[in-house]
C-alpha angles and dihedrals in degrees: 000000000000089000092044095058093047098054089054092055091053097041082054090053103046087050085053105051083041099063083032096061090040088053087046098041090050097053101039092054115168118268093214132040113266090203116076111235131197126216130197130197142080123317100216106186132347120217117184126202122194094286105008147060129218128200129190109215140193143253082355107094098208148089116284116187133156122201088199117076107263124189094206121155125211108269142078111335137165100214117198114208143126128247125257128190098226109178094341091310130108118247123185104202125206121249097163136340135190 
């Protein structure tokens, strides 16, 4: 009777921090992608802004930006980077390129 009991209370707990760590887990999403992407097509034009560069690309239509300095020319390019949610829009930020 006694291991029975135990094992219902535990049973009771387990239910509970599982439903606890979903709804956690549903609610705390990640800001960034944790999975690396690679995008091909032509850098038009680079613009760069104290701390950050920004890259128009092609035939992407978002917004591509680095925090890092990049010495990227204008041309065909396969960029690797992860995507981030900025201000409810989607940035894919640049990680390397060749």
């Amino acid at each position: 009777m006694r291991i029975v009991m135990k094992r219902k209370v535990l049973l009771i707990i387990s239910l509970f921090l599982s439903l606890a760590g979903l709804t956690a887990i549903f609610f705390l999403k990640p800001d960034v992608s944790p999975q690396s992407l690679q995008l091909s097509g032509t850098v038009k034009y680079v613009s760069e802004k104290e701390k950050v560069t920004f890259i128009s690309f092609v035939p992407d239509n978002m917004t591509v930006v680095s925090f890092e300095k990049l010495d990227i020319e204008p041309g065909k390019h396969t960029l690797t980077g992860r995507l981030q949610q900025y201000k409810g829009r989607v940035e894919f930020i640049v990680e390397s390129y060749d």
